[in-house]
C-alpha angles and dihedrals in degrees: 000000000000118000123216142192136192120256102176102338092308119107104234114206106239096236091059085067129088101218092209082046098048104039083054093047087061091048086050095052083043101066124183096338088072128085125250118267091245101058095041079063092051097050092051087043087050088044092079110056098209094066087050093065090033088053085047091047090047098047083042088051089051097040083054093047088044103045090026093126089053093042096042109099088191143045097253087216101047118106127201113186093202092056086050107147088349105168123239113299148161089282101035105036090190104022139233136287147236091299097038095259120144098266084204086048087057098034082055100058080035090078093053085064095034080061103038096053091033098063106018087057088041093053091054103049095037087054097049086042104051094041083047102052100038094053088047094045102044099042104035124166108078097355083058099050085049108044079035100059088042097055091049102050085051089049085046087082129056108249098230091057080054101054094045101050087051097040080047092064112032115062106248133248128154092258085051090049093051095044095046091049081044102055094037115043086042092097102071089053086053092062105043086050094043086055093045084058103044084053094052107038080067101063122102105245082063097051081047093057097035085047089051087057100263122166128248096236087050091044087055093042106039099036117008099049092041092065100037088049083095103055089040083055099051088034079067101048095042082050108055084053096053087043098055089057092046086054094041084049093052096041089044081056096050092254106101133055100358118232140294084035105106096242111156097228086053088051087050096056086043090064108041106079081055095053102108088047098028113030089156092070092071097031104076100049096046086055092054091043085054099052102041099053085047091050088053089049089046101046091050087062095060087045094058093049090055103037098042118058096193086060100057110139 
């Protein structure tokens, strides 16, 4: 059933409203006495608890792959044949490895390529995406069949097929990681965003605007990105999560981050063919690898809540 609300006295059916457009027409009636936009967001964000302690580990994960070289007890680097496989003590909280190097130590510097991979390849495939999507969406008709085809043929093949073949035959490096997750995991995000728009480009405050002469560059700006802004947002934050494990995967393979360098899937293959005599090696890691991926998850949630008002819980 239709809802409806009074506009002057008038009902106003719900799908005739622009809910950007709506939520800062109320800031503007309200004058000084409402609060800004930003911080109506951030009361909505705060209003549901998990995204409170996913927002803290992620600050904490960046303050440790900032200041790494500051937090880190150990060289990361450095091996020490007597401490091999060593369990977890007053010196060495977590351990060491196979090799008798400080597994915090490498979980540490870890971050700094966690990081790294997770939102530069992030930043590549939800911009493709988006610009993907919203192009195919919007505009249909040819442009459609076209951005469409594409973006099934590449969804055609699993992307970890994909990402090995590639990392297979290009030597590997943590730009070529990033580049290769970018550039293939870009085409999912097309098509959520592609539906958002062809959702919205129907309702009626875009036929109003298209109907008083609008252009198509204003009606995206001013009304489609607006309301997909919220599922961009969440589609990021989902993302860096999905791309951490590609790049732990790869790396796990041998086809990610080549060794020495601390990435937590190569940590994860270091320490499997110690797993029966020295389950703490991969531990550790696993555990980071966990929570990170669900502080992302969680932390897109929250994002969607304060950046979507239709979302709102």
């Amino acid at each position: 059933m239709t809802t409806t609300t009074r506009t002057g006295g008038r009902p106003v059916d719900a799908e005739t409203i622009d809910p950007v457009a709506a939520e800062r027409g109320i800031l503007a009636r309200q004058g000084g006495k409402a609060q800004s936009e930003w911080r109506r967001r951030w009361r909505r964000f705060r209003s549901y608890p998990p995204a409170i302690f996913a927002l803290g580990f992620v600050i904490a994960l960046v303050l440790l792959a900032i200041f790494a070289p500051l937090i880190a007890p150990y060289d990361p680097y450095d091996t020490s044949p007597r401490l091999r496989g060593d369990g977890p003590s007053r010196e060495y909280l977590l351990g060491n490895d196979g090799t008798g190097r400080d597994i915090l130590s490498r979980l540490i510097y870890g971050t700094r390529i966690a990081l790294a991979v997770g939102l530069g390849a992030t930043a590549i495939a939800v911009s493709i995406g988006v610009l993907v999507g919203a192009a195919s969406g919007y505009f249909g008709g040819k442009v459609d069949l076209l951005l469409s085809r594409i973006v099934d043929t590449l969804m055609a093949f699993p992307t970890i097929a994909l990402l090995l073949v590639l990392s297979a035959v290009l030597t590997p490096s943590i730009p070529l990681v990033i580049a290769i997750i970018g550039f293939t995991v870009w085409a999912s995000y097309a098509r959520v965003v592609r539906a958002e728009v062809l959702s919205l480009k129907e309702r009626d405050y875009v036929l109003a605007a298209r109907a008083s002469g609008a252009t198509s560059s204003r009606i995206i700006v001013r009304h489609i990105v607006p309301n997909v802004i919220g599922v961009v947002i969440v589609l990021a934050s989902l993302a860096i999560g999905g791309v951490i494990i590609y790049e732990s995967a790869l790396s796990f393979l041998g086809l990610g981050v080549r060794p020495p360098e601390p990435s937590w899937g190569r940590m994860l293959a270091d320490g499997r063919d110690f797993i029966r005599n020295y389950p703490h090696i991969m531990i550790a890691p696993g555990v980071f690898i966990t929570l990170t991926v669900l502080a992302f998850n969680l932390l897109g949630e929250g994002l969607r809540d304060a950046f979507d008002p239709r979302g709102r819980r």
